[in-house]
C-alpha positions in Angstrom: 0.0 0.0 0.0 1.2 3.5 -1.1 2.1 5.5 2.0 1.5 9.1 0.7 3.2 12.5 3.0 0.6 14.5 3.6 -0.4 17.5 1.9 -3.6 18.7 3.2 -3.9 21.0 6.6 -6.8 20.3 9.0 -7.0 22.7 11.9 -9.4 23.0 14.5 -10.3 26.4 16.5 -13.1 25.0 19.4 -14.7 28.5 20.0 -17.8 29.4 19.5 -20.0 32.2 20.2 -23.1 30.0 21.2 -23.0 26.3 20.5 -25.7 24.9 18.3 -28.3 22.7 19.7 -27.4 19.7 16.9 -23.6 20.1 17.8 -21.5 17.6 19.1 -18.0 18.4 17.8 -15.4 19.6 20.4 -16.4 23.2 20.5 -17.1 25.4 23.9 -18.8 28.9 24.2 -15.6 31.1 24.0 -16.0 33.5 27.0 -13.7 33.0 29.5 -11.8 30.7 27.5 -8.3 31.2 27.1 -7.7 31.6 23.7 -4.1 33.2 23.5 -2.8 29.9 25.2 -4.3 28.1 23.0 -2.7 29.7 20.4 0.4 29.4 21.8 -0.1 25.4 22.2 -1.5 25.4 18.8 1.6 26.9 17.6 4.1 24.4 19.9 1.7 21.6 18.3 3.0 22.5 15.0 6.3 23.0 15.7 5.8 19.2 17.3 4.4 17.7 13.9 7.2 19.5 11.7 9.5 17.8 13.2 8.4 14.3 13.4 6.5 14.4 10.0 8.0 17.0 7.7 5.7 19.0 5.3 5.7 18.7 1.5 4.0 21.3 -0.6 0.9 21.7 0.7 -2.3 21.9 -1.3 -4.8 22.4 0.7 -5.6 24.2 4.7 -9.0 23.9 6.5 -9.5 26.4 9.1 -12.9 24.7 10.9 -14.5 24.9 14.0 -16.3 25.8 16.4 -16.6 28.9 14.6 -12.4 30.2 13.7 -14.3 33.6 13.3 -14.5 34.4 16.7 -11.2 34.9 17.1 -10.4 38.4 17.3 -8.4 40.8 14.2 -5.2 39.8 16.1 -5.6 36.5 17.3 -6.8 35.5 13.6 -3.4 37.2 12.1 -1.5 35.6 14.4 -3.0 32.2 13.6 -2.4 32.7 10.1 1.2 33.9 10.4 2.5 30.5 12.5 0.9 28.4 9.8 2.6 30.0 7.1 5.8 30.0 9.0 5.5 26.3 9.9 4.3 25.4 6.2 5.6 27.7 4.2 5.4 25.6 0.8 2.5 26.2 -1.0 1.4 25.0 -4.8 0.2 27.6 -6.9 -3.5 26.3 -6.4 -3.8 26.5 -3.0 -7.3 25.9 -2.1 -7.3 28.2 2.2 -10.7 27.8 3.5 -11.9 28.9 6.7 -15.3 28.1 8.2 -17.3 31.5 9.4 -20.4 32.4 11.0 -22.6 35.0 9.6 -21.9 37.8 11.5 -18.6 37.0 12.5 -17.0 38.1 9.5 -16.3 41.7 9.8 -14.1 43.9 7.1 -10.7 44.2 8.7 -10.9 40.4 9.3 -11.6 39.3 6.2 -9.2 41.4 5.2 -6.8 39.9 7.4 -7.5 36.4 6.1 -7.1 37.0 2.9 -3.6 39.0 3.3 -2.9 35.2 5.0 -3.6 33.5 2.0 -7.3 33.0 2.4 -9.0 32.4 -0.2 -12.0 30.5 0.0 -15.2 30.4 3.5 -17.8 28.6 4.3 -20.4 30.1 5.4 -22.7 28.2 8.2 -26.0 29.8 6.5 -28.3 26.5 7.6 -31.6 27.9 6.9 -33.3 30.9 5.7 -35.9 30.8 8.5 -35.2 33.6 11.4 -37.4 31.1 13.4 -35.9 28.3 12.8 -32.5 29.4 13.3 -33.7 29.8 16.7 -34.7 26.9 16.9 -31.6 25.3 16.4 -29.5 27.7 18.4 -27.9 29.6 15.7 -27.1 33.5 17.0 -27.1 34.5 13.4 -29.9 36.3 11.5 -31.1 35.9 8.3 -29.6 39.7 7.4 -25.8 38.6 8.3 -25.8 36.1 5.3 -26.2 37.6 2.5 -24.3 40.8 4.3 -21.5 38.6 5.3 -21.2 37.7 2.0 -21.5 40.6 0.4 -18.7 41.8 2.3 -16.2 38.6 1.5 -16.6 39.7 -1.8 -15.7 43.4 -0.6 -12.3 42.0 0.7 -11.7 40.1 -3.0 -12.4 36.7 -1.6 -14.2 34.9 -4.7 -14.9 31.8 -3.7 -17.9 31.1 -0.9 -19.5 28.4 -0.5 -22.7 28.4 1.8 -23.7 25.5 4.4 -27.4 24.3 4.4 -29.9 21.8 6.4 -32.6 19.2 6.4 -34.5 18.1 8.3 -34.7 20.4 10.7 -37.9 20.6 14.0 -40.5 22.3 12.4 -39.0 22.6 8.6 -41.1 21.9 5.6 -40.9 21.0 2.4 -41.3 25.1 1.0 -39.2 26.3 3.9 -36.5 24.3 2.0 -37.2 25.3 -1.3 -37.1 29.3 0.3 -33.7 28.5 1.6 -32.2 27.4 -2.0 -33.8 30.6 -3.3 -32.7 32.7 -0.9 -29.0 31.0 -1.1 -29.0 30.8 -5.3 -29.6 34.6 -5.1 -26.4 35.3 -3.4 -24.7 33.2 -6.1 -22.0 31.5 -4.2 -19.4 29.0 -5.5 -20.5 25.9 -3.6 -23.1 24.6 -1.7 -22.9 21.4 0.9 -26.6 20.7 2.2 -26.9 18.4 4.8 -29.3 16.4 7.0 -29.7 17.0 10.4 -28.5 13.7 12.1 -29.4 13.7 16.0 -26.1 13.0 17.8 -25.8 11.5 21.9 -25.1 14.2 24.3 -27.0 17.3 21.7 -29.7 19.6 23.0 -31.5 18.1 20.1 -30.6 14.4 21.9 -32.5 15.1 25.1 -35.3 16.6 23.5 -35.4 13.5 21.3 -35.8 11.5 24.2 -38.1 13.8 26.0 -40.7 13.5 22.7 -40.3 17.3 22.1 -38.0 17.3 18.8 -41.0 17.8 15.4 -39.1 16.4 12.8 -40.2 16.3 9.3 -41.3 12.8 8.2 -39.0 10.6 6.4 -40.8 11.4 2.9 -40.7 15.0 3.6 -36.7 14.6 4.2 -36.3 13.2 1.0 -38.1 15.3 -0.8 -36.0 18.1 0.7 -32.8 16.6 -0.8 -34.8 15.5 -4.0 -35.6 19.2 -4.0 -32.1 20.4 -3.7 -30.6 18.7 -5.9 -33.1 19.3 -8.7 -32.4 23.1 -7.6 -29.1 23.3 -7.5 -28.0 21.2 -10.9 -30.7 23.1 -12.9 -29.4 26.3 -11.6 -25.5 25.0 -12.8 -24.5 23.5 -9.6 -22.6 19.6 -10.4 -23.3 17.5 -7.5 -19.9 16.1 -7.3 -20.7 14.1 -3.9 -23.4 13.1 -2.4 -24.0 16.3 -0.6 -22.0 19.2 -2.1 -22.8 20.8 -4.8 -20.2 23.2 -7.4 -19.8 25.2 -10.3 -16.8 23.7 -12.1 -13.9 23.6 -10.9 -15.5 25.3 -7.5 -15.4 21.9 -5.8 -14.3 21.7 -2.0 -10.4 19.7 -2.9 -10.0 19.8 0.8 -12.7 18.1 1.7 -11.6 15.4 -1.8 -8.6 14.5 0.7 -11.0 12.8 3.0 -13.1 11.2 0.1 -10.4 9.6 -1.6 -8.8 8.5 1.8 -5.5 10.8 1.2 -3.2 12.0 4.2 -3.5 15.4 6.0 -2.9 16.9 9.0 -4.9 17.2 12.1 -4.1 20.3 14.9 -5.9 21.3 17.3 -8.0 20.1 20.6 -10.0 17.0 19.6 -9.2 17.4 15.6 -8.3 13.7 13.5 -5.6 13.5 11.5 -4.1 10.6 9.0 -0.2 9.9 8.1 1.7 7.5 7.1 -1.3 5.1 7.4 -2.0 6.2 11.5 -5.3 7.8 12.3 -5.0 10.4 15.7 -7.5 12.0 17.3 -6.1 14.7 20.2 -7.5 15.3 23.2 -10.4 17.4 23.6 -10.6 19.7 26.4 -8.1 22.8 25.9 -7.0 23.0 29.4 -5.3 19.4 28.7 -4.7 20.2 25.3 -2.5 22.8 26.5 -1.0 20.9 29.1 -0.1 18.7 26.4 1.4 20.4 23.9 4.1 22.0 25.9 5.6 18.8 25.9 4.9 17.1 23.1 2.3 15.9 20.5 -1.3 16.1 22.7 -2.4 12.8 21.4 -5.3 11.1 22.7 -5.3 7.7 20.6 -3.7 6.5 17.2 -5.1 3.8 15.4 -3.0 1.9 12.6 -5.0 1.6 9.9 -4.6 -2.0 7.9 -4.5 -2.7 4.8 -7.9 -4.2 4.5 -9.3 -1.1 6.3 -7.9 0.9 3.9 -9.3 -0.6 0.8 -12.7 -0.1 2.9 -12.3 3.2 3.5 -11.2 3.5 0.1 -14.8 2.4 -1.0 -16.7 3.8 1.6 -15.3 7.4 0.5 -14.9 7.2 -2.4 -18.4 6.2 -3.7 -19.5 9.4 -2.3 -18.0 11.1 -4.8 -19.9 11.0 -8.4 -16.7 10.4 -10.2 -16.8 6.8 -7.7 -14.2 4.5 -7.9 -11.9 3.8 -10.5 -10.2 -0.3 -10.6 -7.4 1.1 -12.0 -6.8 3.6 -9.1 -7.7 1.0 -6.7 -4.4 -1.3 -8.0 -2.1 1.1 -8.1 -2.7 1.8 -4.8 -2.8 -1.3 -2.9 -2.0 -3.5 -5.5 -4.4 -5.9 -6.0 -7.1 -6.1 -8.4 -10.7 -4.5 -6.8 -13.0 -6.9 -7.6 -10.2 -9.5 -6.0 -11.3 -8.4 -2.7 -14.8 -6.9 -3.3 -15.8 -8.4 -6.4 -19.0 -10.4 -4.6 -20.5 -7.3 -3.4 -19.8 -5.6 -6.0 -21.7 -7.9 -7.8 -24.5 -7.6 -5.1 -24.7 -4.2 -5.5 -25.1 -3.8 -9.0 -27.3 -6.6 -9.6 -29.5 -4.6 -6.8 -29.0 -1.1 -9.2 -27.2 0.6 -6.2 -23.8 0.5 -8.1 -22.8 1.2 -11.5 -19.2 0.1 -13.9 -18.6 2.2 -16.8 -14.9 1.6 -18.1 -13.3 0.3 -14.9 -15.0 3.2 -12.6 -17.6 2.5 -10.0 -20.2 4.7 -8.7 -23.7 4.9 -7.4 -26.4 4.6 -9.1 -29.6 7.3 -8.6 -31.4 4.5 -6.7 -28.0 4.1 -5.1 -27.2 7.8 -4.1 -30.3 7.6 -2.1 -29.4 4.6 -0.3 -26.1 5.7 0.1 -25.4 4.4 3.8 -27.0 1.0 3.1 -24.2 0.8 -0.1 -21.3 2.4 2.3 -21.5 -0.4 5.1 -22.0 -3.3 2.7 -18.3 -3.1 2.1 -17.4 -3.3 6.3 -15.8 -6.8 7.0 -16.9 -8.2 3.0 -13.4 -8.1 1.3 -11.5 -11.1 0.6 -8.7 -11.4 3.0 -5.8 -12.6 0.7 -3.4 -12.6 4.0 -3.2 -8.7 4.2 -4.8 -8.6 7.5 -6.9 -6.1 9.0 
């Protein structure tokens, strides 16, 4: 198996205004929090990962969150200046994105960031609803999205892509189709819709449990993403994967790293990372990831990923993706032929019109995009074991 350097950048800022009420990443209301320090340990962390695994060029860098825009003028120049000085090869398409808030995005900011090398956010938009972004404790208003915007563009950053739900308490069917109107009309790049998934230890968990959570019916969900995608492609958008949505060449390569199961980096408290076949996750809690990083890397757990878990993951991805899977990919990778290891569900899969093969490339089907989980897990613990191991 081809053990690639890694040439992406994922790093995680755990600050946020007001955390949402679907949210369970490692995030924490930022008042009172020390930020500076963290900072400073985010800074040591790099210095930490240099060393042990130097960069190459670097392609792409993911700024996410929390919400990185809470960081102050300063604080977000600062950040900026130790990543460039700690990766300081760039290619000439660097794709610099950095997850915002509406609202959070003021003019000498943005300014900032794009003086860094920023050139690309994402914008957590959600829902054109002032109600419903209530609901799901976003501090946003439906004003700061398309000002926020608007002033992005002000700075010269071109390329914006806007975050929208499904899905959500109380949502219908039109409410959906007035949030692609209302996001077509500020004409960004790129467009990832998703549906709300109801994660242990949410708001939205407990009220689950308590019977007070009014979701939209299964049928109404998928007309939602029916709806979207009808939408978007009609007004230009490829869907590229199964839910992000481009103009060409406006797709999210960043977020390709994960899909096609390439290395990158992970910084910060509680962010993932993948090289030289090793997963890591860091610890979570800043005080300890502090703690940590004055002395070293602040990893909570690495997992060595096998061969035969990488030829998983290398399905499970990449089928998201509407270019799929291609054989010949597949064998230069791990050297072995694909359907050699997955050729029987493979076979399964296509004889049930979930997949499709056109020319050596494998990829979901229509019927298959919308059973795209039930396609993803037939591949766990299915390949042929030809004594790789897992």
């Amino acid at each position: 198996m081809v053990i690639e350097s890694p040439r992406s950048i994922y790093i995680h800022i755990p600050f946020c205004s007001h955390k949402c009420h679907y949210c369970d990443f490692t995030a924490y209301v930022v008042g009172g929090q020390p930020v500076d320090e963290y900072l400073d340990a985010l800074d040591e962390e790099m210095a930490w990962t240099v060393q042990e695994t130097p960069p190459e060029t670097i392609d792409t860098i993911f700024i996410g969150g929390g919400t990185p825009t809470v960081l102050d003028v300063k604080q977000m120049e600062r950040l900026l200046r130790s990543i460039r000085r700690y990766f300081p090869n760039w290619s000439d398409q660097m794709e610099y994105t950095v997850e915002a808030n509406p609202g959070t995005t003021e003019k000498e900011k943005l300014a900032v960031m794009m003086a860094g090398g920023v050139n690309r956010i994402s914008f957590g938009a959600q829902t054109f609803r002032s109600d419903l972004l209530s609901n799901i404790g976003r501090v946003h208003s439906v004003a700061d999205i398309g000002q926020s915007v608007e002033t992005a563009r002000q700075v010269g950053i071109d390329n914006i892509s806007l975050d929208l739900m499904f899905g959500l308490p109380q949502q219908s069917v039109a409410d959906m189709e007035e949030a692609i109107r209302e996001g077509l009309a500020l004409k960004p790049e790129h467009f990832s819709v998703y549906s709300l998934k109801v994660e242990e230890g949410t708001v939205f968990h407990t009220k689950l449990l308590q019977g007070k959570l009014p979701l939209p019916s299964e049928e109404d969900e998928l007309m939602m993403y029916q709806l979207t995608r009808e939408r978007l492609q009609t007004a230009g958008y490829s869907q590229y994967e199964v839910s992000n949505f481009a103009h060409p060449g406006k797709e999210s390569r960043h977020n390709a790293t994960y899909w096609k199961n390439n290395a990158y980096y992970g910084l910060g408290a509680g962010a993932h990372g993948y090289t030289r076949g090793v997963r890591h996750v860091n610890v979570k809690g800043v005080g300890e990831y502090i703690r940590r990083c004055a002395k070293g890397r602040p990893i909570a757990e690495t997992l060595d990923v096998s061969r035969m878990e990488a030829m998983e993951n290398e399905m499970i991805l990449g089928l998201r993706l509407a270019e799929g899977v291609q054989e010949a990919h597949f064998y230069d990778r791990f050297g072995i032929p694909l359907d050699g290891v997955f050729g029987k569900v493979l076979t399964q899969l296509q004889n049930k019109n979930l997949l499709e093969n056109e020319m050596g490339r494998w990829f979901l089907t229509e019927k298959g995009l919308l059973f795209g989980n039930d396609v993803f897990s037939a591949f766990l613990g299915e390949g042929i074991d030809h004594g790789v191991g897992r």
